[in-house]
N, C-alpha and C positions, 0 to 999 in steps of 0.2 A: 361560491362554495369552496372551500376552504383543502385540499388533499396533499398527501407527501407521494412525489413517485417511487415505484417499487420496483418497475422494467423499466429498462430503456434497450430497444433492437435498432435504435440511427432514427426511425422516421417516427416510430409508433411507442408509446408507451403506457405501463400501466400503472395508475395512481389509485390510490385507498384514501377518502372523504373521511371524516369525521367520526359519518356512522358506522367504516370498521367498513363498506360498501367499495371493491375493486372496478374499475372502469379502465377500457381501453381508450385512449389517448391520443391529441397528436397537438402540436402547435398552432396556434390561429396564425394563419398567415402573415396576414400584416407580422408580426413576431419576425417574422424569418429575415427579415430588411435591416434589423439593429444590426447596431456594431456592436458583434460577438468575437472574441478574443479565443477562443478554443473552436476546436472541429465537433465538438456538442454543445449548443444553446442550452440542452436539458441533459438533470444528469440526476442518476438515483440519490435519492437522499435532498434532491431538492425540495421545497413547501412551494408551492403553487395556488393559483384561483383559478377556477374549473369552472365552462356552463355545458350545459347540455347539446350536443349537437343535433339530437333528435331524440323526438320525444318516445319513439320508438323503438330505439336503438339505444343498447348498453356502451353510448360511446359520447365521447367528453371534449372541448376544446379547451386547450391550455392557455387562458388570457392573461396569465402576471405569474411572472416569478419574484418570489421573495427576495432577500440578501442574503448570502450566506453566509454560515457565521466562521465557516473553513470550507476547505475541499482540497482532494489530495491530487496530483495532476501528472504525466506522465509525456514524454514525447508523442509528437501523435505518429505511431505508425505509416501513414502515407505523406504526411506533411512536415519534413525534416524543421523545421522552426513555428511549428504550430504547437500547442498546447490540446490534449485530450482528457476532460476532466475526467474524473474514475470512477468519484463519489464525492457527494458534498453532508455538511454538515452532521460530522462524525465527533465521536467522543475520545477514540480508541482507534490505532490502527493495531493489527495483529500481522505479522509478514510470519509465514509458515513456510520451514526450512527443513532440508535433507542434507547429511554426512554420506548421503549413499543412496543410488536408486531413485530419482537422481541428483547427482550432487549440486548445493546452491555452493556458488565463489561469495567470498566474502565481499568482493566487487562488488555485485548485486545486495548484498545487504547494506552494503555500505551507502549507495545508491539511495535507497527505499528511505534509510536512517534521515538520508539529506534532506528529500523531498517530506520526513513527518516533521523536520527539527524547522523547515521552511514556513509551516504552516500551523509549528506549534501545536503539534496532536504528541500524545504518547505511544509510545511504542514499545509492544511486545513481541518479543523474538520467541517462537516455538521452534527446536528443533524436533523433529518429531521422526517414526523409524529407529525407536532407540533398541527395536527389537535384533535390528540390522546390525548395530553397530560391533566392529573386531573391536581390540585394544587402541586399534590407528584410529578410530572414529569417535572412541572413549574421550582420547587423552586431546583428540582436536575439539570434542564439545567443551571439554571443562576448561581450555584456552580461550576458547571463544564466550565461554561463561563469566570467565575473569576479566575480559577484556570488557569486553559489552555489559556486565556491571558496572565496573570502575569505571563507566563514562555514564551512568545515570538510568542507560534499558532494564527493562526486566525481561531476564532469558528463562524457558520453562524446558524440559525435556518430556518428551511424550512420545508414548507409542497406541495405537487404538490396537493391535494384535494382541499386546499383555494386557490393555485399559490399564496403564500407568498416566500420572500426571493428569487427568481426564478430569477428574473432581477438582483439582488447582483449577485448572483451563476455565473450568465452568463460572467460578470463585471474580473470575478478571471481568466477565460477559453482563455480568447480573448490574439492570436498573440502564447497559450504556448500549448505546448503537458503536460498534465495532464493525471496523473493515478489514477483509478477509483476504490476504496476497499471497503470491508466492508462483515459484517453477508450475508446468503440468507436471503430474504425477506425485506431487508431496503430501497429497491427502486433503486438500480442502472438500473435495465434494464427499470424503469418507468421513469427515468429520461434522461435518452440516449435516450427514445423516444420521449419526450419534446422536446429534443437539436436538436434532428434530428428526424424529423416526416416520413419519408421516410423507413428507416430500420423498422420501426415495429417490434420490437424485442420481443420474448415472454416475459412474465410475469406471474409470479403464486401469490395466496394468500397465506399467511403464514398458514402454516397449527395447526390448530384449537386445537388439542390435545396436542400439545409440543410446542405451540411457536412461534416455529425453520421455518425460512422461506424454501422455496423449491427452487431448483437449477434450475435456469434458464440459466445460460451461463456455457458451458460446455469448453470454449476453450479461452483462453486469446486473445482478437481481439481488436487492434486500428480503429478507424474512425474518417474521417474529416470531423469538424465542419462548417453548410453550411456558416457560416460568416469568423472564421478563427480560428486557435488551430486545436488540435487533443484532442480526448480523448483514451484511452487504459481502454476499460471494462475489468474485470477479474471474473472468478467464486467465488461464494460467499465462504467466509474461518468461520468454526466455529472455528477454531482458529488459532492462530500464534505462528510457535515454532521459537525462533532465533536461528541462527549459527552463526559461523564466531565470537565471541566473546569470552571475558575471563571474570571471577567473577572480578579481579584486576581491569576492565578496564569500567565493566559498571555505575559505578557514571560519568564518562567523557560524557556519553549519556544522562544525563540531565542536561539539560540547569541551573536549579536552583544549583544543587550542583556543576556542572561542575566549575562557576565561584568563589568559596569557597573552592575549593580544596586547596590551598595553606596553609591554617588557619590552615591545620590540624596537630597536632606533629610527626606525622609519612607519611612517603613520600606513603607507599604503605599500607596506612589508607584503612580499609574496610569498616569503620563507624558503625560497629554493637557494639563489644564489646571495641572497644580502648579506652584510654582513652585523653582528652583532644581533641577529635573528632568536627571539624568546622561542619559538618553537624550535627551532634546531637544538639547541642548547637543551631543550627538555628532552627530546629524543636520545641524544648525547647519552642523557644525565637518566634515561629510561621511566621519563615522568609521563613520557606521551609512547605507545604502542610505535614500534618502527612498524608494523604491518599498518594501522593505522595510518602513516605519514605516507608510506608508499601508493595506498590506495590514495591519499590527499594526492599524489602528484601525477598519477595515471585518470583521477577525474578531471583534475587540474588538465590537464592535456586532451581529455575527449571535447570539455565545453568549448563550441561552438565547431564543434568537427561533425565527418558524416558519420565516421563508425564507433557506436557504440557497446 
């Protein structure tokens, strides 16, 4: 029998068959012996083949996973050069961002950007809180709008307090499975209860003294959209460490210098100190974001480090 998982809590999970029918889940043992290359064997959004573990019981063993056709991956929190997959087979990433309350660094989106351009998913940038925003958080959206257009994103601004931007949002969602990212406290789980009024999913205020919003979703969980799409919530990340990359290889992850590589005099160009460098020369020349090239050179210097 044929099901896509929905939960994953590490050991147990919950997949939906065919007939629309939810099932609690876990791995058939023998499984657990391959060679699995992330700290999850299973991950939401994977397609699987499911038998019954008892005929008496609403629960399933997980005998075959499919291929996936993507999946979006992160460092793994306890295993500094492990891979922690997040979601697989996505149409759409959406990373949801804040100017204020609390604030995402461009660092971190920059981050996210690397790991969708990795995996060749799209990406949508929601700043969202635009209720919050002074002039100072104005005039930083609509840089960030100019920037992260002129490289290929599409940037939305939204606030769910006014319900601005909310009917765009919804416009991107329709017919795709989308993956849901971003800080605690920037509103995913107040926006999943927009989409879907039914779940009622908790919500906290960002908490007062630091910021740093508070952890609401504790376990990466897809749901269907009562119109159509899926969305895959995830818990909120204060940051993103990447794997799966080489210092050689990360200009190819962005879009502005990725098409300029050629220019350069050297085939295995790092663009910092060579000389006759096409990406310098566009930075120079203002063809390429200097915030853009700085962030290239403070990733450039995390990959294969502890601190991210």
């Amino acid at each position: 029998m044929k099901a896509i998982v929905y939960k994953s809590t590490g050991s147990w999970f919950i997949v939906k068959d065919t007939e629309g029918k939810f099932w609690n889940a876990r791995l058939k043992g023998i499984m657990k012996t391959d060679s699995i290359t992330s700290t999850n064997p299973l991950a939401v959004g994977d397609e699987v083949e499911i038998i019954l573990e008892n005929e008496n019981e609403n629960s399933v063993l997980v005998t075959e996973i499919a291929q996936r056709n993507n999946y979006v991956n992160r460092q793994s929190p306890r295993h500094k050069f492990q891979q922690h997959i997040i979601a697989s087979n996505i149409d759409q990433s959406i990373l949801l961002a804040t100017l204020k309350t609390p604030k995402t660094s461009q660092g971190f989106i920059d981050r996210f950007a690397i790991v969708c351009e990795m995996y060749h998913l799209p990406l949508v940038i929601i700043f969202n809180k635009s209720d919050l925003h002074t002039e100072i958080e104005e005039n930083q959206f609509l840089f960030y709008k100019e920037m992260y257009t002129s490289i290929g994103y599409t940037v939305l601004l939204t606030s769910l307090k006014n319900n601005s931007g909310i009917e765009e949002l919804k416009s991107f969602l329709e017919n795709k499975t989308s993956l849901f990212s971003g800080h605690s406290g920037v509103g995913k789980s107040s926006f999943i209860n927009l989409l879907c009024p039914k779940l009622n999913l908790k919500t906290n205020d960002v908490s007062g003294w630091n910021g740093k919003g508070m952890h609401t979703t504790t376990f990466v969980e897809m749901y269907d959209l009562p119109t159509s799409g899926k969305i895959i919530d995830t818990p909120g990340m204060r940051e993103f460490g990447i794997v799966g990359i080489e210092k050689q290889e990360l200009s190819h992850y962005f879009p502005e210098m990725r098409k300029l590589l050629s220019g350069c005099q050297y085939n295995n160009c790092l663009h910092i100190n060579e000389p006759d460098c096409a990406i310098k020369k566009a930075v120079q020349a203002a063809q390429i974001y200097e915030e853009r090239y700085i962030s290239y050179l403070n990733i450039y210097e995390s990959i294969g480090e502890k601190k991210y």
